[in-house]
C-alpha positions in Angstrom: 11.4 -20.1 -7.2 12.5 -20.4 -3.4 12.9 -16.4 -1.4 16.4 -16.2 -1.4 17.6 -17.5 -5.2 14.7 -15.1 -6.5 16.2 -12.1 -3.8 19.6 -12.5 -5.4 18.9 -13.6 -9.3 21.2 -11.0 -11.4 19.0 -8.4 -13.3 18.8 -10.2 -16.7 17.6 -13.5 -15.0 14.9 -11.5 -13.2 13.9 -9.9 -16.4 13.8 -13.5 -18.6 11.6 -14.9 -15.3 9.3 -12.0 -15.4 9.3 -11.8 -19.5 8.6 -15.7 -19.4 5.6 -16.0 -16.3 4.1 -12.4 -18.4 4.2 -14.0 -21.4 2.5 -17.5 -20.2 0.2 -15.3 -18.4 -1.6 -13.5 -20.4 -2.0 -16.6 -23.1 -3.1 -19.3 -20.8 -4.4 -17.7 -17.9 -5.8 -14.0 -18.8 -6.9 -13.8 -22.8 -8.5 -17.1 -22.2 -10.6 -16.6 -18.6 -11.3 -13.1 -18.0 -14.1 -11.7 -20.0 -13.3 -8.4 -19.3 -9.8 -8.6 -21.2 -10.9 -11.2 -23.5 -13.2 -7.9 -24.6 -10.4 -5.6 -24.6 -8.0 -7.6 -26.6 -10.3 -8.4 -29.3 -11.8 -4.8 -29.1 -8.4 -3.6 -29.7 -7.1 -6.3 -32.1 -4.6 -7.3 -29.5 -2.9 -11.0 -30.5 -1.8 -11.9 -27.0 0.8 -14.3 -28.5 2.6 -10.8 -29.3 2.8 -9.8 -26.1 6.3 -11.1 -25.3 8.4 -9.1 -22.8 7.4 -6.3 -20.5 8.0 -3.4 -23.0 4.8 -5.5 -25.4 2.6 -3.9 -22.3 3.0 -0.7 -23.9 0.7 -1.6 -26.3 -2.3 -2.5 -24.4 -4.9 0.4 -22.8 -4.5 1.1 -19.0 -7.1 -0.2 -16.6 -8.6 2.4 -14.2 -10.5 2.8 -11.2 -13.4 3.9 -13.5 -13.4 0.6 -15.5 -13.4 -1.5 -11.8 -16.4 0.6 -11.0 -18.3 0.7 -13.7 -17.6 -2.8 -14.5 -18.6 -4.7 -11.4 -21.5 -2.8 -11.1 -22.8 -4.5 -14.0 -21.4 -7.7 -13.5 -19.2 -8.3 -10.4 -17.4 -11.2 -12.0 -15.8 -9.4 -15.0 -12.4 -9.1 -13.6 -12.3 -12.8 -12.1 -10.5 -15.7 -14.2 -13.3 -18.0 -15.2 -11.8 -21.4 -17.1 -13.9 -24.3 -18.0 -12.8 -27.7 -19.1 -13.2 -26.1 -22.6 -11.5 -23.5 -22.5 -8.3 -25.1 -20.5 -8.3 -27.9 -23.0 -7.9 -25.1 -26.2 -5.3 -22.7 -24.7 -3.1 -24.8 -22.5 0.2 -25.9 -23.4 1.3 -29.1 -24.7 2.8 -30.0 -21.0 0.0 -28.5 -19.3 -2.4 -31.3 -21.6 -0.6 -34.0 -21.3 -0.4 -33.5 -17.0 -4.5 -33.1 -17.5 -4.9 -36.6 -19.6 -2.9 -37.8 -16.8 -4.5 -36.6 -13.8 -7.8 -37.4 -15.1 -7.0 -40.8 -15.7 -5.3 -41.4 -12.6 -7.3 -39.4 -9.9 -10.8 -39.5 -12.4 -12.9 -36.6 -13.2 -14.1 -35.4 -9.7 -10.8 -35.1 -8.3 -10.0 -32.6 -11.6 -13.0 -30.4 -10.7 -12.1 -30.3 -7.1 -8.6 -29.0 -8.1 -10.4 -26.7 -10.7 -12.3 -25.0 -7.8 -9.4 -25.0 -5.4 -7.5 -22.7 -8.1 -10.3 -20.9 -9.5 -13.2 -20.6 -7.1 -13.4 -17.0 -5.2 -13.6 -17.8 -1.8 -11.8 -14.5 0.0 -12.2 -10.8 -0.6 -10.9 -7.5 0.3 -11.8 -3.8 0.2 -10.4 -0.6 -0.8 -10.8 1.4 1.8 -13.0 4.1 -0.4 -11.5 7.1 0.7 -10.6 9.0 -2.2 -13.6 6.9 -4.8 -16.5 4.4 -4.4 -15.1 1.1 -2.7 -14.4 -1.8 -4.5 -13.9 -5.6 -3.9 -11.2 -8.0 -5.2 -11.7 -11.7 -4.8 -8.9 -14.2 -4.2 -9.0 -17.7 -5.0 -7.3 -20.8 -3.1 -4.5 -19.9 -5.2 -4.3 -16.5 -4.6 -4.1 -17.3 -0.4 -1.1 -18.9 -1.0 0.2 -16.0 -3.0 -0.6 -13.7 0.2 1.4 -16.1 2.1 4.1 -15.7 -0.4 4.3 -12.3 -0.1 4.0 -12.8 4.1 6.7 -14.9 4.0 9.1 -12.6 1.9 7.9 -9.3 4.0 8.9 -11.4 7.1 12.1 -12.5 5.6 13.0 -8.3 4.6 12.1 -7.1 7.7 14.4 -9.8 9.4 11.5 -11.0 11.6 12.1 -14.8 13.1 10.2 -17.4 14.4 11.1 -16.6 18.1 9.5 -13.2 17.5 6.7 -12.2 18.3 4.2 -9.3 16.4 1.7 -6.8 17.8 -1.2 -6.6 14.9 -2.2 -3.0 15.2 -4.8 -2.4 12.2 -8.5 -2.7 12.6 -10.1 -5.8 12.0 -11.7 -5.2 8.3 -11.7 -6.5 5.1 -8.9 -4.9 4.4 -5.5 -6.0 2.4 -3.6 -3.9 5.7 -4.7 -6.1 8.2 -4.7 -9.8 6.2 -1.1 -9.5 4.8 -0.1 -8.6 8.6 -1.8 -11.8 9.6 -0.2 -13.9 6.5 2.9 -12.4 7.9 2.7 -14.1 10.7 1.4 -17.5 9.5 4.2 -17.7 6.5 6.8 -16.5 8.8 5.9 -19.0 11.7 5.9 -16.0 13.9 3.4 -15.6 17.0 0.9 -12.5 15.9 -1.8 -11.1 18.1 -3.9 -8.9 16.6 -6.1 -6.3 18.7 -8.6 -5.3 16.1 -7.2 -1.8 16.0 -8.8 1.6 18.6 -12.5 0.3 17.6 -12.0 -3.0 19.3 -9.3 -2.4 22.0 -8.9 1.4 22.0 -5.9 3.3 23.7 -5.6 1.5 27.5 -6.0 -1.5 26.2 -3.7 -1.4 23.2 -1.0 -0.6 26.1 -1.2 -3.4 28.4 -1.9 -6.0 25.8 1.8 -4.1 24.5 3.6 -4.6 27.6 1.5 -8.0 28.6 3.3 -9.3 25.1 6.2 -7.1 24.6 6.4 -7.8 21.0 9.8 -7.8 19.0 7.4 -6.4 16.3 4.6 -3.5 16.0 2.8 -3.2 12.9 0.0 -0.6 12.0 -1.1 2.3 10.5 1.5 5.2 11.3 -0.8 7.6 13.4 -2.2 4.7 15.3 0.9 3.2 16.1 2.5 6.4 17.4 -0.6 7.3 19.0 -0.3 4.0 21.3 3.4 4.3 21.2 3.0 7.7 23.1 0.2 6.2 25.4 2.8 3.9 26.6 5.5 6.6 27.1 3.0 8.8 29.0 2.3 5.9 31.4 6.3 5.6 31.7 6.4 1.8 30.1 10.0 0.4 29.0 9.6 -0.3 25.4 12.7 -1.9 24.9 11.7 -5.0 23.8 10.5 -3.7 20.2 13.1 -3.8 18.1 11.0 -3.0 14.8 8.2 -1.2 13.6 6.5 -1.8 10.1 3.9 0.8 9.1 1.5 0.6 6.2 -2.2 1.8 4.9 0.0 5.5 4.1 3.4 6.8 3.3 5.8 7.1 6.0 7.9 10.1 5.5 11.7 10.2 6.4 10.8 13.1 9.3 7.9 10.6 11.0 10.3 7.7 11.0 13.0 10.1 12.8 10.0 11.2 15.3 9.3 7.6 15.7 12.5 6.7 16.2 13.4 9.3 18.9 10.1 8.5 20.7 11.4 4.8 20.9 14.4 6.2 22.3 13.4 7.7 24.6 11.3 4.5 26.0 14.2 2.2 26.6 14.5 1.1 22.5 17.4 2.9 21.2 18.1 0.8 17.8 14.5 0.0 16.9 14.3 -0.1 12.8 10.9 2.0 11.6 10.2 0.6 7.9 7.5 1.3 5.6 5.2 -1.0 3.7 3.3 0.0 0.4 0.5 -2.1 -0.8 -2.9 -1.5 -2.3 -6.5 -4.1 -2.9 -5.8 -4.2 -6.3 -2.2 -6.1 -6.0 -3.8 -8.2 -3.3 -0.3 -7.9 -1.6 2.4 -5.5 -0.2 6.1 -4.6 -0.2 8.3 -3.5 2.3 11.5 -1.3 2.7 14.5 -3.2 4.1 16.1 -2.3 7.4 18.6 1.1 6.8 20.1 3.9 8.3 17.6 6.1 10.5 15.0 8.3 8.2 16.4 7.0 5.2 14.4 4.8 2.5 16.0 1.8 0.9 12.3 1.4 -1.4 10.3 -1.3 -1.6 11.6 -4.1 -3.0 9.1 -5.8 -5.7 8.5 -9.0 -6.8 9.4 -9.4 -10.4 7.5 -13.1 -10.8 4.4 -12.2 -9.4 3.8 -8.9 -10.5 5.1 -5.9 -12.8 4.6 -2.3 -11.8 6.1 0.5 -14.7 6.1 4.5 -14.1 3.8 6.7 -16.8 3.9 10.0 -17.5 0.1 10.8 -15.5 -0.7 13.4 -18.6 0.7 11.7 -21.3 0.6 7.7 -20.8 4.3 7.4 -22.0 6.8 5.1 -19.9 9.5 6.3 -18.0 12.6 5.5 -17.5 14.6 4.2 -14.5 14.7 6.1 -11.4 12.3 8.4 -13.5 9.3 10.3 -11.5 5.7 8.9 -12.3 2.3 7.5 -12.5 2.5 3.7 -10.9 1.1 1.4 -13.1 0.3 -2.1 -11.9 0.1 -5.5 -13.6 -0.2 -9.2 -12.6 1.3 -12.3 -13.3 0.1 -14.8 -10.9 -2.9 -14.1 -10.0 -6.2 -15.7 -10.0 -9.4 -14.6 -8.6 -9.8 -10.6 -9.8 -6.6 -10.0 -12.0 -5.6 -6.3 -13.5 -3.7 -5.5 -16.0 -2.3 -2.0 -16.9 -4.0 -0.5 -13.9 -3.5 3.1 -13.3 -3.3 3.3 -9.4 -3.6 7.1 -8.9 -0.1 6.7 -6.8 2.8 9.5 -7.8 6.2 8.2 -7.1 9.7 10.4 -7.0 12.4 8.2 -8.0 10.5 5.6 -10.0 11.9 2.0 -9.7 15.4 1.4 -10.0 17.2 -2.2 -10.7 20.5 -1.2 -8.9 21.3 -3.8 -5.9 19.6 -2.7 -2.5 22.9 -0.8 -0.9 21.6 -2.0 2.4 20.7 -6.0 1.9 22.7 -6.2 -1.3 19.2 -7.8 -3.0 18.9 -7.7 -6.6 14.7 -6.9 -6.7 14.2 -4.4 -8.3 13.2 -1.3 -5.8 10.2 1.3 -6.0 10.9 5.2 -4.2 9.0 5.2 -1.0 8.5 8.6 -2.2 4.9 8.1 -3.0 1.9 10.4 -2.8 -1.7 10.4 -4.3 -2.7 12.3 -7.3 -5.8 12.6 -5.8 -4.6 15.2 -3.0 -3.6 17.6 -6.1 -6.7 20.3 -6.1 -7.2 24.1 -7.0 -8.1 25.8 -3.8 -9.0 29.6 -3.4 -7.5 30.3 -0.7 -7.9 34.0 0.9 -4.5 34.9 0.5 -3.7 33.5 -3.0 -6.4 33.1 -5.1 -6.8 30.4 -7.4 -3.5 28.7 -6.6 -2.6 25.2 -7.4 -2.2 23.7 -3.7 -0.2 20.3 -3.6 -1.8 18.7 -0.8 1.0 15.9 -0.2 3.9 18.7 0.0 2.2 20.3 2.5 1.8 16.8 4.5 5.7 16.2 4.2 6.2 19.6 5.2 4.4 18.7 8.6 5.6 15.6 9.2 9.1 16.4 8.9 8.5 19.0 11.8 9.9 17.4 15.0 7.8 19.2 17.3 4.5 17.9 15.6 3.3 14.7 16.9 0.3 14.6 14.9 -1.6 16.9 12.6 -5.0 17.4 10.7 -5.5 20.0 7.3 -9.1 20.9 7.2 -10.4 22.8 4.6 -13.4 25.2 4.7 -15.5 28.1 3.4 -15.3 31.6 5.4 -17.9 32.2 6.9 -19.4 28.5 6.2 -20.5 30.6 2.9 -21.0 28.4 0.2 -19.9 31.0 -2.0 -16.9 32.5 -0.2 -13.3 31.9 -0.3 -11.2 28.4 0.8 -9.5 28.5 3.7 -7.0 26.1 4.8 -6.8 25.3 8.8 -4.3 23.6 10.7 -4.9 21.4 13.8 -1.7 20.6 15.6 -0.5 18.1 18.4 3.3 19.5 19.5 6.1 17.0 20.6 6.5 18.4 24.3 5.9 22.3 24.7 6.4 25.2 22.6 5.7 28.6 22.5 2.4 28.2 19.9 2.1 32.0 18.4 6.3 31.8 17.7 5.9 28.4 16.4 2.7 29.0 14.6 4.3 32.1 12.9 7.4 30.3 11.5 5.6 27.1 10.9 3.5 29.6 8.4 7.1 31.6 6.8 8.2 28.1 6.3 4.9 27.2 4.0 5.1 30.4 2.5 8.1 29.7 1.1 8.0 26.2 0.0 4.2 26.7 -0.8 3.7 30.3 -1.6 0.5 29.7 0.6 -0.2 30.1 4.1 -2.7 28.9 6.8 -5.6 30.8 7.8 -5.8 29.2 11.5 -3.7 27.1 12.8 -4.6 25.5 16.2 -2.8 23.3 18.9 -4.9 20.7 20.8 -4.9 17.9 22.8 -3.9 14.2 22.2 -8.0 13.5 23.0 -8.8 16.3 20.3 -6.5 15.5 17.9 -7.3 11.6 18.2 -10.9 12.2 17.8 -10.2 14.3 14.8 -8.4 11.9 13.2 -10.9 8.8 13.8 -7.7 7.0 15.6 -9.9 4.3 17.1 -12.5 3.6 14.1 -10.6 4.5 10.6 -7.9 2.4 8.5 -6.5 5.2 7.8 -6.1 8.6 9.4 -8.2 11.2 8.5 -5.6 13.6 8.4 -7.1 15.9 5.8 -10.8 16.8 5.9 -12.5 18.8 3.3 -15.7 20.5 5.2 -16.7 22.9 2.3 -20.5 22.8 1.8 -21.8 21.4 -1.3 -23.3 24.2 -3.9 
């Protein structure tokens, strides 16, 4: 279906298309060529002919992280669709035979395997970035690259980027999603993108004059690298009034970093620029974007209901939510072809859930997920010296940060007293102010504020330079900031 009839479908004809390609799916593409959820279904005594509609999900097992891991360490392949003539022949539909008879017979034998391979053959990969578990690989097939494209095309359509336009390719060249669905971007959207290979390959100076040598309509990169450059520019007094957006991705973007942003553009010459997020992860082999709205504010990212379905779960329990409900994101694919999930647990907490109200901004019909998203992972019991044995959420204590205007940049590191083993957590606080402030007033309140929201505080908290604080956070060599560090010594 063409962008803009599938941006504007009403909600029941998004749900039949999604019940429909979900349906088709898993009986002539899933159940009959992945091994590992040929397994599962029989293990389970799961007909796939029963699984109808979304809500028929409900009663399959989640996939997780574990089961990747596991999995293709034994046998790298057991995610990947993997048809032969066979099998094609036993589970494809009466249209789909009679289009194979015909093909065969007009185009011969070698011309079908040739278009076998070009759907099915992995000839592509990219990496989770492995900074929370063990990395792992997904593999895309022919089909699949067009599917990235897809999903290039419709970012570039949401973020309202045109062919005129031109885009500054911030991430680090990797095998990273991040990086190729920027590039896809670009090629989809028949938009010039030059991509600098992120701090490793370019670093600061350079990121800055290859900024004002193309004075891009469009910066895209990780958020702490792209306000790091951003700055750089505005310390070297450049007119960034060119830019007129700026799409982040690789971590959540915070409504109180996309004011900071905003008034650092402002203050360079670009006084409407649009700051959007982007949320993606390897295992989609894709991303969505926010559309343009009102300054710090989130419109969520707006999904793709024939290429992919993504519920909220209870993270103790398993059970589905409902709309607009806080949860676990679970993913699942539709159109995929190379390493396909199903069910898969991504670790991801959203506030908000997914609604299927129309965007107020756009007026699109896609359904939307909260941008309010944090990791599970980042939820830990620290002993800290003031409050022992407290539950410490990690990612409150990042939004708390980033929605302070006078930090440009921060890192959490946690350590032992002492570097004692066997003494008590403490939590440290490396800072990077907007402009000057008095550091033991701001320090103090910064720590009443935490206190409050927390019932925590920090045991140091430190201001340092934009070297320091770049170095810390690995600007010029990570995908993602390291913004916090845990330095306790293993027992």
């Amino acid at each position: 279906m063409r962008d803009e009839k599938i941006f504007h479908c009403p909600k029941e004809k998004l749900k039949e298309i999604q019940n429909r390609t979900l349906h088709a799916f898993i009986n002539r593409k899933l159940y009959p060529f992945s091994p590992h959820y040929r397994k599962l279904f029989e293990q389970h005594h799961i007909d796939p002919r029963k699984i109808q509609k979304t809500e028929d999900l409900q009663q399959l097992p989640f996939t997780s992280k574990e089961d990747l891991i596991s999995n293709l360490a034994t046998d790298p392949l057991d995610f990947v669709l993997q048809p032969d003539e066979a099998s094609i022949k036993r589970y494809a539909s009466p249209a789909e035979l009679i289009q194979l008879a015909w093909k065969k017979t007009v185009y011969g034998k070698e011309r079908f395997q040739e278009d076998l391979e070009k759907e099915y053959k992995p000839i592509f990969l990219t990496v989770t970035t492995g900074t929370t578990r063990a990395p792992v690989s997904f593999l895309y097939t022919g089909y699949d690259l067009q599917k990235l494209q897809l999903y290039g095309r419709r970012l570039g359509c949401i973020l309202g980027c045109l062919p005129q336009d031109r885009a500054l390719n911030l991430f680090p060249y990797a095998p990273h999603l991040a990086f190729w669905q920027t590039t896809f971007v670009g090629f989809s959207s028949n938009m010039f993108v030059f991509s600098t290979g992120g701090g490793r390959i370019f670093g600061t100076d350079l990121s800055v004059q290859t900024l004002m040598k193309i004075k891009p309509n469009v910066v895209i990169g990780s958020a702490d690298f792209v306000y790091h450059v951003l700055n750089a520019a505005k310390e070297k007094g450049c007119d960034l009034g060119f830019v007129k957006s700026i799409a982040l991705g690789a971590s959540r973007v915070p409504s109180g970093f996309k004011i900071k942003l905003a008034e650092l553009m402002r203050s360079v010459g670009a006084p409407d620029v649009r700051v959007l997020g982007t949320y993606g992860f390897t295992e989609a082999r894709g991303a969505w974007t926010e559309c343009p709205s009102s300054e710090g504010s989130s419109s969520g990212y707006h999904l793709y209901p024939d290429q992919d379905i993504l519920e909220g779960i209870d993270p103790v329990s398993g059970r589905v939510v409902g709309e607009g409900e806080d949860g676990e994101i679970v993913y699942t694919s539709i159109a995929g072809r190379g390493s396909c999930v199903l069910r898969y647990r991504t670790g991801d907490l959203v506030k908000g859930g997914i609604t299927y109200e129309p965007c107020p901004y756009c007026k699109r019909t896609l359904p939307r997920l909260s941008s309010n998203i944090s990791r599970a992972s980042n939820m830990r019991s620290l002993q800290l010296s003031k409050i022992k044995e407290t539950l410490i959420n990690l990612n409150h204590l990042e939004f708390l940060l980033d929605d302070e205007k006078m930090i440009a940049q921060w890192q959490i590191e946690i350590t032992k007293k002492n570097t004692d083993p066997y003494e008590v957590d403490q939590l440290n606080v490396y800072l990077k102010a907007c402009g000057h402030v008095d550091e033991a007033v701001f320090g103090k309140n910064l720590n009443e504020k935490i206190a409050t929201s927390c019932e925590m505080t920090f045991n140091r908290i430190e201001f340092v330079s934009a070297e320091e604080i770049r170095r810390r956070l690995v600007l010029d060599l990570a995908v993602k900031a390291k913004k916090i560090v845990d330095m306790r010594p293993q027992v």
